[in-house]
mmCIF file of the N, C-alpha and C atoms, coordinates in Angstrom:
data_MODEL
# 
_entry.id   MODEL 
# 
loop_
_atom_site.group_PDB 
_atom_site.id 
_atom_site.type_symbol 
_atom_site.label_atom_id 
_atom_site.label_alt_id 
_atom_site.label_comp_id 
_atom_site.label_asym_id 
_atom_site.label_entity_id 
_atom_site.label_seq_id 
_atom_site.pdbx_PDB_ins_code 
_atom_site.Cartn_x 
_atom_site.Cartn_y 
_atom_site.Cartn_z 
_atom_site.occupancy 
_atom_site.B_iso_or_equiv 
_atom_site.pdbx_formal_charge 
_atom_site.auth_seq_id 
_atom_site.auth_comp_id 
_atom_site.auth_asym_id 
_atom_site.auth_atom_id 
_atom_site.pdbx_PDB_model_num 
ATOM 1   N N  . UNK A 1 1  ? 115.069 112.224 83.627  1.00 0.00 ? 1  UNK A N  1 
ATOM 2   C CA . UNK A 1 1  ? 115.179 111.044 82.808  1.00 0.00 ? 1  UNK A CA 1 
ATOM 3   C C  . UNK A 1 1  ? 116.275 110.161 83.395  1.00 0.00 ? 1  UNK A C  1 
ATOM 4   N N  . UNK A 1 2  ? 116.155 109.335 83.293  1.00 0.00 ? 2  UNK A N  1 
ATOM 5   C CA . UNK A 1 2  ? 117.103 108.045 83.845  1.00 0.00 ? 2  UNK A CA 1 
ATOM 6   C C  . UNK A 1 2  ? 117.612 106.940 82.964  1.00 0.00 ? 2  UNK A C  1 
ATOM 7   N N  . UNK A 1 3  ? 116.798 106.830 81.944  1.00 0.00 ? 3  UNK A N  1 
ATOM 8   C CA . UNK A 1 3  ? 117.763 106.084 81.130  1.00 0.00 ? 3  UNK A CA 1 
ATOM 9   C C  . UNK A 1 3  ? 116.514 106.076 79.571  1.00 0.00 ? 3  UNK A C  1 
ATOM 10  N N  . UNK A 1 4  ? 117.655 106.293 78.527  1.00 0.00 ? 4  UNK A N  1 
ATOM 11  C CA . UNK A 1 4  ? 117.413 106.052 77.094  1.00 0.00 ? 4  UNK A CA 1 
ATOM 12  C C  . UNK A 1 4  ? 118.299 105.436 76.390  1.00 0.00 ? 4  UNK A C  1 
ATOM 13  N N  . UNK A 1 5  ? 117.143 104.391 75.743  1.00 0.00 ? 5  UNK A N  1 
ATOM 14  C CA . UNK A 1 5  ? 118.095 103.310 74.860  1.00 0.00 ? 5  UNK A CA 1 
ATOM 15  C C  . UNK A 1 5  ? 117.132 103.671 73.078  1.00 0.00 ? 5  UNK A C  1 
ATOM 16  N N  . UNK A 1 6  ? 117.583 104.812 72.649  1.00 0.00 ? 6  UNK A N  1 
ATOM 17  C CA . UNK A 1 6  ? 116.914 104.598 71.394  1.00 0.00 ? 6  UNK A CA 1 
ATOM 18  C C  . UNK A 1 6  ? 116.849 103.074 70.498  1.00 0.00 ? 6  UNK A C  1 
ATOM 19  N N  . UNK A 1 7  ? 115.938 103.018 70.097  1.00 0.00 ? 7  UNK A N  1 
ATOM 20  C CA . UNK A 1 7  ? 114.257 103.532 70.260  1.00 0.00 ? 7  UNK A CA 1 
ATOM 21  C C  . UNK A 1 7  ? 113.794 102.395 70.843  1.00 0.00 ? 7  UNK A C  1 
ATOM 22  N N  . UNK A 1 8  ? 114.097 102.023 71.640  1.00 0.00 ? 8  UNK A N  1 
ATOM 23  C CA . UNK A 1 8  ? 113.588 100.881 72.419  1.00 0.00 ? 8  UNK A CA 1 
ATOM 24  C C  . UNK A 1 8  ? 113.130 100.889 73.899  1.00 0.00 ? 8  UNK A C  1 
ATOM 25  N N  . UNK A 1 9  ? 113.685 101.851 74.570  1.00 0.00 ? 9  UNK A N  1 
ATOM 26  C CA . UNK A 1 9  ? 113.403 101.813 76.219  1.00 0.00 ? 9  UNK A CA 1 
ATOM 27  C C  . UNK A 1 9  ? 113.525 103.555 76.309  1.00 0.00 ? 9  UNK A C  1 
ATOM 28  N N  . UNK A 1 10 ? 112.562 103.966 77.496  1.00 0.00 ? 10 UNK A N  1 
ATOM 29  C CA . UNK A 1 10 ? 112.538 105.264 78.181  1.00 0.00 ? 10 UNK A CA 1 
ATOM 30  C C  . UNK A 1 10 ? 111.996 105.412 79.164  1.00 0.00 ? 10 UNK A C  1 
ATOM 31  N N  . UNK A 1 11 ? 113.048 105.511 80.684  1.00 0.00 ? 11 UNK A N  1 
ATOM 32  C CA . UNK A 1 11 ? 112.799 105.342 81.938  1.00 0.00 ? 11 UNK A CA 1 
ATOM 33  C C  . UNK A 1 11 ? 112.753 106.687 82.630  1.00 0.00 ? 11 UNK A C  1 
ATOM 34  N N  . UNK A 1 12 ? 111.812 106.893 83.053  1.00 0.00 ? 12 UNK A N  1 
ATOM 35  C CA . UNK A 1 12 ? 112.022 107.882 84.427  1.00 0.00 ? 12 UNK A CA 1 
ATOM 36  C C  . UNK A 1 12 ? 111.182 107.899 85.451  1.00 0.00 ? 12 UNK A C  1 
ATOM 37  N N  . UNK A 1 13 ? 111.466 108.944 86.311  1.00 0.00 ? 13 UNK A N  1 
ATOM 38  C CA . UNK A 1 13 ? 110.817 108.509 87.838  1.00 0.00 ? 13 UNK A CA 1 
ATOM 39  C C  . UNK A 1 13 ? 110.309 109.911 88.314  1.00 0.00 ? 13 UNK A C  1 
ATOM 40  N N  . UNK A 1 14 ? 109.479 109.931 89.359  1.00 0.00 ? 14 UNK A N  1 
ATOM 41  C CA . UNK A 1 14 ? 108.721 111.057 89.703  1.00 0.00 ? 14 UNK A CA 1 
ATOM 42  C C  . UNK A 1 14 ? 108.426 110.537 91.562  1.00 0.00 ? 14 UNK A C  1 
ATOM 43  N N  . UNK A 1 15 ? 108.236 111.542 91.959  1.00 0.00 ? 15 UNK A N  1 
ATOM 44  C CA . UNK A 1 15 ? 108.065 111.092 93.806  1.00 0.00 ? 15 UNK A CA 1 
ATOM 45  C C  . UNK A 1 15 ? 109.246 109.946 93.628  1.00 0.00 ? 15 UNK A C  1 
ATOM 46  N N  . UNK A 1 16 ? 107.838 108.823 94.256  1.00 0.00 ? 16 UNK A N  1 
ATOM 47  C CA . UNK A 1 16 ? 109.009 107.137 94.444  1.00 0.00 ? 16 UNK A CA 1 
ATOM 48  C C  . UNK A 1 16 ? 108.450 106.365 93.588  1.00 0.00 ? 16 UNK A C  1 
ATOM 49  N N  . UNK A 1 17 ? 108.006 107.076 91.972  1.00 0.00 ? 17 UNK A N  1 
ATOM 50  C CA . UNK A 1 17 ? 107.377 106.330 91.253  1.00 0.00 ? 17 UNK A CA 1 
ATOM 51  C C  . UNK A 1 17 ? 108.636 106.035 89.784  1.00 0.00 ? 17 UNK A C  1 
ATOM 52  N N  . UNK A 1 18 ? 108.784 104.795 89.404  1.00 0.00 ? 18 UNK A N  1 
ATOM 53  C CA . UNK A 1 18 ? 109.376 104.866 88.083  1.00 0.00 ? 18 UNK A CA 1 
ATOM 54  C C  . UNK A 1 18 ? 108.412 103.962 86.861  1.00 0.00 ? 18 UNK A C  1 
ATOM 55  N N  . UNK A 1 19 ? 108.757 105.196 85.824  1.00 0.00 ? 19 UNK A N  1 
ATOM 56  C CA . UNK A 1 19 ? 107.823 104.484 84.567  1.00 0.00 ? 19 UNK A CA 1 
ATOM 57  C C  . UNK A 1 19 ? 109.403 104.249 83.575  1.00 0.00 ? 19 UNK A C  1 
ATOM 58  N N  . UNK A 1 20 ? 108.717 102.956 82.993  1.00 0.00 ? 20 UNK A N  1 
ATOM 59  C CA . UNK A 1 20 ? 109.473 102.309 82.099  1.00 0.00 ? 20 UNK A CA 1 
ATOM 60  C C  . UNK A 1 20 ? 108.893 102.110 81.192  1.00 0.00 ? 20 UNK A C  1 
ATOM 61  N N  . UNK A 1 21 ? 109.439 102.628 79.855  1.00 0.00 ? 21 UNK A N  1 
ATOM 62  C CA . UNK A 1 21 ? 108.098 102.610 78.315  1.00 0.00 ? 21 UNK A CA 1 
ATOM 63  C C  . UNK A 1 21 ? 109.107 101.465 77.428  1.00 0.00 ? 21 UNK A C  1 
ATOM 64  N N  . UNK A 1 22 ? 109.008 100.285 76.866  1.00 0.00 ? 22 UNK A N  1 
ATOM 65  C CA . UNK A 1 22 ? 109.447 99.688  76.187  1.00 0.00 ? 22 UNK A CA 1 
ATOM 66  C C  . UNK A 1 22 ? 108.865 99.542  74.922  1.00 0.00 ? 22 UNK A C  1 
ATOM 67  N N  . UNK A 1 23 ? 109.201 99.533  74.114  1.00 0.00 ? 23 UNK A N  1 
ATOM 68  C CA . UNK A 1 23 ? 108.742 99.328  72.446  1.00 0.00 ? 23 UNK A CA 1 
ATOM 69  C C  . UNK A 1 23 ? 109.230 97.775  71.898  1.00 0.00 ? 23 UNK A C  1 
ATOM 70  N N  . UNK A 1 24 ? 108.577 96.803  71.359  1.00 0.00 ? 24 UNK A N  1 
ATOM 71  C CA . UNK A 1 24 ? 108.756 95.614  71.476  1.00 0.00 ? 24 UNK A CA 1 
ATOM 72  C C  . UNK A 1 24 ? 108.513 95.533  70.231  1.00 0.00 ? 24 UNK A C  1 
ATOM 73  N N  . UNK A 1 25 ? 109.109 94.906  68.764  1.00 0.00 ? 25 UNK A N  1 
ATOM 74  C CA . UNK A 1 25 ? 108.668 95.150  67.553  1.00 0.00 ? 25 UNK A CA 1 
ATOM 75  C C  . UNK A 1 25 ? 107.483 94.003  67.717  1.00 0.00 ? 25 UNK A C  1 
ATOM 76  N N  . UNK A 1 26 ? 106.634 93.548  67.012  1.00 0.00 ? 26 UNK A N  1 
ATOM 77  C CA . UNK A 1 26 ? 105.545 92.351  66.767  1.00 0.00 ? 26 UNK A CA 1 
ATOM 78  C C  . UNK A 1 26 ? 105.178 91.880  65.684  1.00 0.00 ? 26 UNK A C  1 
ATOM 79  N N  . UNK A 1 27 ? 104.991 90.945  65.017  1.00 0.00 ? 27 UNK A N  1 
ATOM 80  C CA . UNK A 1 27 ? 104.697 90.887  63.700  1.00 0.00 ? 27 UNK A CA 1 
ATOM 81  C C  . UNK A 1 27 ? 105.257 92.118  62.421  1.00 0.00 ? 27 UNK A C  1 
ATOM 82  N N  . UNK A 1 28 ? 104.340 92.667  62.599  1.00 0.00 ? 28 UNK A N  1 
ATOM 83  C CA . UNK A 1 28 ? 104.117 93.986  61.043  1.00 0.00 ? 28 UNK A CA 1 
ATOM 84  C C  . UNK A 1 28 ? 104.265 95.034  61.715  1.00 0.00 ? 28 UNK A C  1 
ATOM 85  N N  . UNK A 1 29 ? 104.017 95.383  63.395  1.00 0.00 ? 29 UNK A N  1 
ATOM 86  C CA . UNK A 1 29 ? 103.838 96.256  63.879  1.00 0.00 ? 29 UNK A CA 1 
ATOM 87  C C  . UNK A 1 29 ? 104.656 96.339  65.530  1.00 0.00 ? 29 UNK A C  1 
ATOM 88  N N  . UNK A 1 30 ? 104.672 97.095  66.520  1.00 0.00 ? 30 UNK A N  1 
ATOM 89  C CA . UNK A 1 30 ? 105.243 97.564  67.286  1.00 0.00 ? 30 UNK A CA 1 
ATOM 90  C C  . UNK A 1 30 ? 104.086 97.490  69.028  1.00 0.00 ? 30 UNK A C  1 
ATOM 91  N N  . UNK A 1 31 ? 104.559 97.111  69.638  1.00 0.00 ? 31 UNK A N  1 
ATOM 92  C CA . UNK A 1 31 ? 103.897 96.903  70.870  1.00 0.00 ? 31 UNK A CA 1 
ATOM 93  C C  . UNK A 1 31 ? 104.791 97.722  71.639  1.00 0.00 ? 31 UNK A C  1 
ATOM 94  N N  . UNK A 1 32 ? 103.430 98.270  72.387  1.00 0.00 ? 32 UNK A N  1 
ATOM 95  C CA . UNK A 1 32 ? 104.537 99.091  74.127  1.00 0.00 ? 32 UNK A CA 1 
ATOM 96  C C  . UNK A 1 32 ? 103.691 98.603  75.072  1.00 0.00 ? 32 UNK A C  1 
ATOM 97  N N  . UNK A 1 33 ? 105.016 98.136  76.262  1.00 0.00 ? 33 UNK A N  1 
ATOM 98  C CA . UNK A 1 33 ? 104.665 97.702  77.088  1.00 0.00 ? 33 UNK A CA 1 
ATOM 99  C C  . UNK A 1 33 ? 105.163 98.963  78.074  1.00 0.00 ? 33 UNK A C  1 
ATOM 100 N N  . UNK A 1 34 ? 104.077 99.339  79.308  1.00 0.00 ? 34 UNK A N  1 
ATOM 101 C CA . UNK A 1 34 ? 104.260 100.211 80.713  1.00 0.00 ? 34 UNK A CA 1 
ATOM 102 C C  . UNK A 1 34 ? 104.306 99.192  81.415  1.00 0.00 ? 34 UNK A C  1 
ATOM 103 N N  . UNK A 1 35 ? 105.752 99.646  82.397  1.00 0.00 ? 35 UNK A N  1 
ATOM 104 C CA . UNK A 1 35 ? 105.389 99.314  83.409  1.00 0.00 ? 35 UNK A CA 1 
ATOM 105 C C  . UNK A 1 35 ? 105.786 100.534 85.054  1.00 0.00 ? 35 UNK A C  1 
ATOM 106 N N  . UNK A 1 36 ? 104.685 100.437 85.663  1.00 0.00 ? 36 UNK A N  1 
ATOM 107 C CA . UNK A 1 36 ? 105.020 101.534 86.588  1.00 0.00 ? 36 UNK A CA 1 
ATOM 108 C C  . UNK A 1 36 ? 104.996 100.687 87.960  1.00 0.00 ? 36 UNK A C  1 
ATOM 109 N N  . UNK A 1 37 ? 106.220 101.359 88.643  1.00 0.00 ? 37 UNK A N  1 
ATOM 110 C CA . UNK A 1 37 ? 106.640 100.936 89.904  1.00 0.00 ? 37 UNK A CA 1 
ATOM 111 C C  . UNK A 1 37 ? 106.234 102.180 90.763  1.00 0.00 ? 37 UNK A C  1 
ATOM 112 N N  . UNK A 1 38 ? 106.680 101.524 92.272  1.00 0.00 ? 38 UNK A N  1 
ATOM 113 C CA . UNK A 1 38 ? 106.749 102.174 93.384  1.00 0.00 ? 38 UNK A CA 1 
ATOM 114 C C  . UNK A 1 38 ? 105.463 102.499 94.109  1.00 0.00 ? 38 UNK A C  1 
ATOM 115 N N  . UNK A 1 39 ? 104.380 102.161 93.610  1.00 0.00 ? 39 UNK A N  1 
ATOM 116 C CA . UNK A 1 39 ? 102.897 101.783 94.351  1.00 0.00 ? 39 UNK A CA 1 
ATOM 117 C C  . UNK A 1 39 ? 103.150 101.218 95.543  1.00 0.00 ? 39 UNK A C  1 
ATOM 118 N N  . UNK A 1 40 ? 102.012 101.607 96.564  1.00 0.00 ? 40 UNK A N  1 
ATOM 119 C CA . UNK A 1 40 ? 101.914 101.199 97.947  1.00 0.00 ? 40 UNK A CA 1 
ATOM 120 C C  . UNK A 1 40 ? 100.726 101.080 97.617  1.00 0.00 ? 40 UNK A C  1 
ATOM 121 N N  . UNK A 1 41 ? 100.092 100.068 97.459  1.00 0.00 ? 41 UNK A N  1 
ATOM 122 C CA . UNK A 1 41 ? 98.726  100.064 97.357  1.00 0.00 ? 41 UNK A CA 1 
ATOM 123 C C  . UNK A 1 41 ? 97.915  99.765  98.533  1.00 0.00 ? 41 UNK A C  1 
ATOM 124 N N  . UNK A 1 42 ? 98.793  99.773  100.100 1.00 0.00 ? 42 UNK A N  1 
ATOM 125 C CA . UNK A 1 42 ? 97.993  99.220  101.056 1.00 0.00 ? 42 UNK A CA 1 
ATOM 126 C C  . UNK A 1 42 ? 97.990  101.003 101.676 1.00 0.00 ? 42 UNK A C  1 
ATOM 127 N N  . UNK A 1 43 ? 98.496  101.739 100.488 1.00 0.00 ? 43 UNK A N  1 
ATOM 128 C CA . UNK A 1 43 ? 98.099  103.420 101.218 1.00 0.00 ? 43 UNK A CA 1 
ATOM 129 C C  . UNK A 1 43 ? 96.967  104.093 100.585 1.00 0.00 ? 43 UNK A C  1 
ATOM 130 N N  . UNK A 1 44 ? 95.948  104.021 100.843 1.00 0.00 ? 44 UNK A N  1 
ATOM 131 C CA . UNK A 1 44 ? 94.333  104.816 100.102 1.00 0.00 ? 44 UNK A CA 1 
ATOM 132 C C  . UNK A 1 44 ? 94.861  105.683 99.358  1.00 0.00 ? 44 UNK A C  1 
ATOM 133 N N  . UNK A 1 45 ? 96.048  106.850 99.771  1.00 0.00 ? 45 UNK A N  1 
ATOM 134 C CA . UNK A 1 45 ? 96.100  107.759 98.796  1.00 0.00 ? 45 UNK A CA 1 
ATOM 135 C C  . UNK A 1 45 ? 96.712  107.391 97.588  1.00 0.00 ? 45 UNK A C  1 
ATOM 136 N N  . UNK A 1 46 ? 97.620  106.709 97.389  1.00 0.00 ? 46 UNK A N  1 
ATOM 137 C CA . UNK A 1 46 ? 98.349  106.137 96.945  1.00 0.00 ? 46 UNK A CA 1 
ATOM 138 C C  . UNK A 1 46 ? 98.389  105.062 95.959  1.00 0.00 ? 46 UNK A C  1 
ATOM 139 N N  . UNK A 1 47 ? 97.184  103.898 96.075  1.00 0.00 ? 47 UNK A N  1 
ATOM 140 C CA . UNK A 1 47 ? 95.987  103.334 95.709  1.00 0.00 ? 47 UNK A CA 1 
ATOM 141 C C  . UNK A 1 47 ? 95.529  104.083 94.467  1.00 0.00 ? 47 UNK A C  1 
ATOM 142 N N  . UNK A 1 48 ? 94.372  104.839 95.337  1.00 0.00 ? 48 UNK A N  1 
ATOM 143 C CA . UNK A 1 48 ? 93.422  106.280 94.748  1.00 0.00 ? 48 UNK A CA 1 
ATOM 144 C C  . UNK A 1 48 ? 94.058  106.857 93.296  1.00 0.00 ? 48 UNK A C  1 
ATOM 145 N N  . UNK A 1 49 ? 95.938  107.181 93.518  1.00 0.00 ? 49 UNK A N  1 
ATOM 146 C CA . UNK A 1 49 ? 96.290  107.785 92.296  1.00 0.00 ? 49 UNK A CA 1 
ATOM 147 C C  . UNK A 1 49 ? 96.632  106.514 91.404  1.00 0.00 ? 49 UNK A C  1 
ATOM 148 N N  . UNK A 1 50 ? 96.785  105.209 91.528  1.00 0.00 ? 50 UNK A N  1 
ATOM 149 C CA . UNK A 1 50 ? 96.771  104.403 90.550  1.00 0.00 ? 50 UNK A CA 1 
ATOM 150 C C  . UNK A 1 50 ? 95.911  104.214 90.184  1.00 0.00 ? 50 UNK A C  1 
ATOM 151 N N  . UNK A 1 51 ? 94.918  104.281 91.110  1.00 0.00 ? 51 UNK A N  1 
ATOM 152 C CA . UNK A 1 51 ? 93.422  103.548 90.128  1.00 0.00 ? 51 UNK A CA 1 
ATOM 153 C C  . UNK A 1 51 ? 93.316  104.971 89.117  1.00 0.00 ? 51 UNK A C  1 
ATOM 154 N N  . UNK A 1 52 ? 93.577  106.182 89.389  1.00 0.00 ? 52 UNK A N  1 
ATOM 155 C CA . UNK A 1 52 ? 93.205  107.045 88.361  1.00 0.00 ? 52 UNK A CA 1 
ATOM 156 C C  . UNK A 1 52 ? 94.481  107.400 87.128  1.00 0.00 ? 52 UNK A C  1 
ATOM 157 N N  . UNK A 1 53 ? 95.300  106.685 86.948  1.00 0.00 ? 53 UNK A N  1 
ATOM 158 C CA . UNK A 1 53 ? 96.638  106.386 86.199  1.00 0.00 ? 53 UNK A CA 1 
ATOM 159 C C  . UNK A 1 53 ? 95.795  105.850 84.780  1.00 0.00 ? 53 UNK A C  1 
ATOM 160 N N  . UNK A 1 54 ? 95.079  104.777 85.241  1.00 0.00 ? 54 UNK A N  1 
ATOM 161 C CA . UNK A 1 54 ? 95.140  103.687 84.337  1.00 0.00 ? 54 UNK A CA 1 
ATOM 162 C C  . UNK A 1 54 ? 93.541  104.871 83.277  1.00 0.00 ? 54 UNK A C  1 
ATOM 163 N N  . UNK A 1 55 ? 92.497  105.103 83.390  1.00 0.00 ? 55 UNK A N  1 
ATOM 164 C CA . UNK A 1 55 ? 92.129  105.777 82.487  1.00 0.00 ? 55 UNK A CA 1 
ATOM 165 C C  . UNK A 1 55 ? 92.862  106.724 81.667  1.00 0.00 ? 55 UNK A C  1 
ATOM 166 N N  . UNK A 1 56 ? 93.814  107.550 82.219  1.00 0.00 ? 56 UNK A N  1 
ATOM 167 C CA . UNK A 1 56 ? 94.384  108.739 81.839  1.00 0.00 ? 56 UNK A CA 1 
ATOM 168 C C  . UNK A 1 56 ? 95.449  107.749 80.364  1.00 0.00 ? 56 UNK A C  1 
ATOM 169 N N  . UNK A 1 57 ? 96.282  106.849 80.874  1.00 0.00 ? 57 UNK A N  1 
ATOM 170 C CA . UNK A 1 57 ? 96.973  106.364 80.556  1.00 0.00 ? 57 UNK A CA 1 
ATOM 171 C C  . UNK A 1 57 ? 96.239  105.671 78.893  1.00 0.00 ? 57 UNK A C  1 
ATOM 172 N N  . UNK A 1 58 ? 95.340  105.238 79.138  1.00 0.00 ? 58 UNK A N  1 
ATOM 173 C CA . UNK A 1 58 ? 94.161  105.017 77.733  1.00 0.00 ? 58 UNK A CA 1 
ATOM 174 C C  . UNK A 1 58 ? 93.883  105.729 76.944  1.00 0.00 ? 58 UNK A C  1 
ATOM 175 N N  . UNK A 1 59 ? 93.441  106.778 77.786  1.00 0.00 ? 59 UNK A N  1 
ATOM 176 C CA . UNK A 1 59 ? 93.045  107.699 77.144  1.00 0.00 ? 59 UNK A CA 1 
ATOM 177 C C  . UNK A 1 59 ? 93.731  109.153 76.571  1.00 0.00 ? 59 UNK A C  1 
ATOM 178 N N  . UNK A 1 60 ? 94.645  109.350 77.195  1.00 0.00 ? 60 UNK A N  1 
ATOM 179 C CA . UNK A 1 60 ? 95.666  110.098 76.717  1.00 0.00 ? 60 UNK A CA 1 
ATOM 180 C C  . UNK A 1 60 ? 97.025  110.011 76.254  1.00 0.00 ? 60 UNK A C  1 
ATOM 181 N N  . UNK A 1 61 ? 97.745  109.425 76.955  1.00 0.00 ? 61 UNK A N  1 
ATOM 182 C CA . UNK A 1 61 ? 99.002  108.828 76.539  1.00 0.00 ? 61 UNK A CA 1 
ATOM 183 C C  . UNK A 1 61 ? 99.229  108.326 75.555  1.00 0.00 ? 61 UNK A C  1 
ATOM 184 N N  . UNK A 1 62 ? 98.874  107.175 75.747  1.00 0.00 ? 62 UNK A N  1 
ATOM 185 C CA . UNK A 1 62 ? 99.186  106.157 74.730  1.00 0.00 ? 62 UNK A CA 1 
ATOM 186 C C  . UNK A 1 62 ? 98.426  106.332 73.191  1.00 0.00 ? 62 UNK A C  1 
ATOM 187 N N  . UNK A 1 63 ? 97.212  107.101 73.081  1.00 0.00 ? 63 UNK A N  1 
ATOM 188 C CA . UNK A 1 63 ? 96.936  108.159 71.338  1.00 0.00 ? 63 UNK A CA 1 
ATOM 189 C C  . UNK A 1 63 ? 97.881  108.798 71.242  1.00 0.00 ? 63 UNK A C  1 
ATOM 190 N N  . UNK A 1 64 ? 98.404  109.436 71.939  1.00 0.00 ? 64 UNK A N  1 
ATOM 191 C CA . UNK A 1 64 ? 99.738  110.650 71.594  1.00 0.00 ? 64 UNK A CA 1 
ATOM 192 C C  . UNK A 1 64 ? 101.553 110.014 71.704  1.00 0.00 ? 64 UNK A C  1 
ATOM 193 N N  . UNK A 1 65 ? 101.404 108.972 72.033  1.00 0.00 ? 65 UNK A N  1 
ATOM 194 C CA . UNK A 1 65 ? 102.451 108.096 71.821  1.00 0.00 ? 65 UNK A CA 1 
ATOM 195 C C  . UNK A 1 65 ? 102.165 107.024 70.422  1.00 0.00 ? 65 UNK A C  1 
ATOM 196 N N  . UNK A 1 66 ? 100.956 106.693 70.135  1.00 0.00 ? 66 UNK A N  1 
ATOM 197 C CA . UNK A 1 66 ? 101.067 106.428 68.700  1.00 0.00 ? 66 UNK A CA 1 
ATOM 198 C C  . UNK A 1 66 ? 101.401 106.985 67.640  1.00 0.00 ? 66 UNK A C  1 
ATOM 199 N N  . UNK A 1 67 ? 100.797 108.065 67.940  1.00 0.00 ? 67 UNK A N  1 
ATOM 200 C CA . UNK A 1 67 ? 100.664 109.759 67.104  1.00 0.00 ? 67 UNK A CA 1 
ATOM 201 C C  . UNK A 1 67 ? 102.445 109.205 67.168  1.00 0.00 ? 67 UNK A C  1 
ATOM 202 N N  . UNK A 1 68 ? 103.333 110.100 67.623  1.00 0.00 ? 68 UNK A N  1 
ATOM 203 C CA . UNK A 1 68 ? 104.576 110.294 67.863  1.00 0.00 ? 68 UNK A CA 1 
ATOM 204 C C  . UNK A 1 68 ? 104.838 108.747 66.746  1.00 0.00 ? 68 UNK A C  1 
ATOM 205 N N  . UNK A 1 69 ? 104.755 107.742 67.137  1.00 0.00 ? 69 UNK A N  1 
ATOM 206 C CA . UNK A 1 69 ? 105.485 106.443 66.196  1.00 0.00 ? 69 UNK A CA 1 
ATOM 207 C C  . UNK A 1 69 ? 105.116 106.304 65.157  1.00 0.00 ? 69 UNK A C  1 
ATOM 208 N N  . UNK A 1 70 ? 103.522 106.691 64.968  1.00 0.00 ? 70 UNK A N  1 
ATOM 209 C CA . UNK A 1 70 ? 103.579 106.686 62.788  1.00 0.00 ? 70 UNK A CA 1 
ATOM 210 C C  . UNK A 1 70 ? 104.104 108.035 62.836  1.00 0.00 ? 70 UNK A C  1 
ATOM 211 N N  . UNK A 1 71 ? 104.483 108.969 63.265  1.00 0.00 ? 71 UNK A N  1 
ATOM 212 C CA . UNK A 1 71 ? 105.083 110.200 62.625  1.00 0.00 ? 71 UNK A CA 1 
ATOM 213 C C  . UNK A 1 71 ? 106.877 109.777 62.204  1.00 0.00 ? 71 UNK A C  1 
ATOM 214 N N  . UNK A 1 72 ? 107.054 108.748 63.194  1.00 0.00 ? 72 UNK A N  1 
ATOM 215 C CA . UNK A 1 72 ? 108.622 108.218 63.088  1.00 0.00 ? 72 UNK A CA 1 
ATOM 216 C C  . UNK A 1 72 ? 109.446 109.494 63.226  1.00 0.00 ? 72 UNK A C  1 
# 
């Protein structure tokens, strides 16, 4: 982990990759914004694991990171 700012920011990094999870309040409700660094996208392999980020990230993550915020 690399940096926590309850309950607003949670940074960390993996290989030469860093994810940054921000929580943004909105109206009535709460927005998160990802953002992930350290892509080489002119490397196929490298590429290859972002393009397969972004389903996983839909589909798993972010239900179980809602889960987690109405549980408060």
């Amino acid at each position: 982990m690399l940096e926590v700012v309850e309950p607003e920011r949670l940074v960390n990094s993996f290989a030469d990759w860093t994810l940054i999870r921000r929580l943004v309040p909105e109206g009535k409700g709460t927005r998160l914004l990802l953002e992930h660094t350290g892509f080489d996208l002119d490397d196929t392999r490298r590429r290859a694991a972002f393009d397969r980020m972004g389903p996983g990230r839909r589909e798993l993550v972010l239900p179980e990171f809602a889960t987690l915020v109405e549980a408060g």
